[in-house]
C-alpha distance (Angstrom), angle and dihedral (degrees) to the residues before:
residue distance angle dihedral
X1 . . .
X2 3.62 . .
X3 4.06 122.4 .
X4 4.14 119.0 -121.3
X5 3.72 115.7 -58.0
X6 3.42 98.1 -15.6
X7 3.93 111.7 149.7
X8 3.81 113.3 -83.3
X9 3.94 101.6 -59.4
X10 3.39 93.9 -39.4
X11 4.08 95.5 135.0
X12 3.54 118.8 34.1
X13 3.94 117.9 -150.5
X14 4.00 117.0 -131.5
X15 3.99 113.7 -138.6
X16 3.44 79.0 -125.5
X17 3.46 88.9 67.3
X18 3.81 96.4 -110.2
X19 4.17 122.2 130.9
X20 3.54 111.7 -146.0
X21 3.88 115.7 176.4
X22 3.79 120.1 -125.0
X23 3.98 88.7 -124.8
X24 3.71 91.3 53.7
X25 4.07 92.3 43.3
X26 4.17 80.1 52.4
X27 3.76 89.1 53.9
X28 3.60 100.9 35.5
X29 3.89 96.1 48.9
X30 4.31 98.1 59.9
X31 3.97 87.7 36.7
X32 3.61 87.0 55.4
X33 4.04 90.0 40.6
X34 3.82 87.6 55.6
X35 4.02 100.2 49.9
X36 4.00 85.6 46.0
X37 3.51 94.6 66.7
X38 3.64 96.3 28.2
X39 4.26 83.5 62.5
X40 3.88 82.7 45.9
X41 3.92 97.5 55.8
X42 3.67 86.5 49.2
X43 3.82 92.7 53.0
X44 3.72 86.5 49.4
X45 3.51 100.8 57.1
X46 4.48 89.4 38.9
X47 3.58 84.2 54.2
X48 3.99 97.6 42.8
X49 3.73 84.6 71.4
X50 3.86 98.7 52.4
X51 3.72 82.4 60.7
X52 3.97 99.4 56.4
X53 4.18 86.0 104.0
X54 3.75 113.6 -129.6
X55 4.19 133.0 174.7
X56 4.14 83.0 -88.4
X57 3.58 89.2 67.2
X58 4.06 120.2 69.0
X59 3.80 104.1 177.7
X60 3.69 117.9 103.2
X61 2.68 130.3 -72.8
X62 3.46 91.7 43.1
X63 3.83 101.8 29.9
X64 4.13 115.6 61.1
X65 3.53 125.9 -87.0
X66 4.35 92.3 76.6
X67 3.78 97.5 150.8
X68 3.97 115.7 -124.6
X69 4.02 102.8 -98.7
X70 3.65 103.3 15.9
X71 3.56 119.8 116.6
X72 3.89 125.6 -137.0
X73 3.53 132.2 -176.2
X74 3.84 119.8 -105.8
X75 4.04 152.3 155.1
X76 3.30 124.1 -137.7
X77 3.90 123.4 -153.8
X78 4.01 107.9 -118.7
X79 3.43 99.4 157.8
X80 4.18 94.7 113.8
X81 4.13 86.1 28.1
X82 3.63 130.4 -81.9
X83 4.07 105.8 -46.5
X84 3.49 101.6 135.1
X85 4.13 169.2 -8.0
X86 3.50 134.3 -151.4
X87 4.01 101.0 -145.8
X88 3.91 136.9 153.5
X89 3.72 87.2 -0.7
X90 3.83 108.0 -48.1
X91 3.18 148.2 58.9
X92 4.05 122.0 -88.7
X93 3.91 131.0 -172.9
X94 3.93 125.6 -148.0
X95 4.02 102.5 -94.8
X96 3.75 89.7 -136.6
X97 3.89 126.9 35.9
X98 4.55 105.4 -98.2
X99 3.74 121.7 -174.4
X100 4.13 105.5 -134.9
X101 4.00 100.4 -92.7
X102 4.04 103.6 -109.8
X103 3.31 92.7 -121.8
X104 3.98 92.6 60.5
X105 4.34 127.2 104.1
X106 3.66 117.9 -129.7
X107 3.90 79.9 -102.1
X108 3.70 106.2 41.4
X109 4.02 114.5 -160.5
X110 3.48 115.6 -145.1
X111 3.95 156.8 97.6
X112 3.95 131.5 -31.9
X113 3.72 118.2 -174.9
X114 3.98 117.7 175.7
X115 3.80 86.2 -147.6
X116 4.17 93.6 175.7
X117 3.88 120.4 15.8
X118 4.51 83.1 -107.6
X119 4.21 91.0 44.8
X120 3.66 135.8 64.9
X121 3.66 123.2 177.9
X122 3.66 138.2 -142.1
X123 3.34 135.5 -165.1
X124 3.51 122.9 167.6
X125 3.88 136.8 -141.6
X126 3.50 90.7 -113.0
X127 4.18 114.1 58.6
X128 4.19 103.5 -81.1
X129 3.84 129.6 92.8
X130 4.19 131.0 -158.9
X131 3.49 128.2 -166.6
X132 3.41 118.8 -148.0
X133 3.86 139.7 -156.8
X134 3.98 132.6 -161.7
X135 3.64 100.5 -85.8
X136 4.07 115.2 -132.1
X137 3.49 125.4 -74.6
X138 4.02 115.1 -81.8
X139 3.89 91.9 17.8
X140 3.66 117.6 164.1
X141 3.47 115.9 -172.1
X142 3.68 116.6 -129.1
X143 3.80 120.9 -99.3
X144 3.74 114.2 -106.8
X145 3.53 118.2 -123.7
């Protein structure tokens, strides 16, 4: 609907009773496009560290019951290095010291595969892979500071 003499559909009137011009809905519309997924990236990377699995969280993969070749997504915290996971219920240790692949985030999204009943494997988004054994009884892992 356009309001009295206006110039040919250049403002549009809102049942509301608000005029909004068609340049500012073309500039509004992207702008509002853009903070969108800007708010979504954020959410992303909140929600990346609600995944990091921990003994608070029972679901597999973290919880037991991961079945022996199946693989499941997961992030692993390398933000002080590669120490540790929490999978299938406990905690496990790399079986040979890694350095955290360059190309890795503090929380890096990837693959876990319990590949033998003793080994779980990792290999992350980015190229790099870990291998990871059940880590001795009564292990804590060590804060991160």
């Amino acid at each position: 609907m356009r309001e009295g003499g206006g110039g040919r559909g250049s403002e549009l009137l809102r049942p509301w009773g608000v005029q909004v011009g068609v340049n500012q809905f073309r500039l509004a519309l992207p702008l509002a496009l853009a903070v969108l997924a800007g708010c979504s990236y954020f959410y992303d990377q909140e929600e990346a560290v609600k995944r990091v699995c921990g003994p608070d969280v029972e679901q597999v993969p973290c919880g037991p019951r991961v079945e022996i070749g199946h693989t499941y997504s997961f992030d692993l915290l390398t933000h002080c290095g590669i120490e540790w996971a929490y999978f299938n219920g406990h905690y496990w240790v790399p079986r040979k010291k890694v350095a955290v692949p360059s190309t890795w985030n503090p929380i890096e999204r990837g693959t876990m595969t319990l590949t033998e009943p003793d080994v779980a494997h990792f290999e992350g988004a980015s190229p790099g892979k870990v291998d990871f054994v059940p880590a001795p009884a009564g292990y804590k892992p060590t804060p991160c500071r």
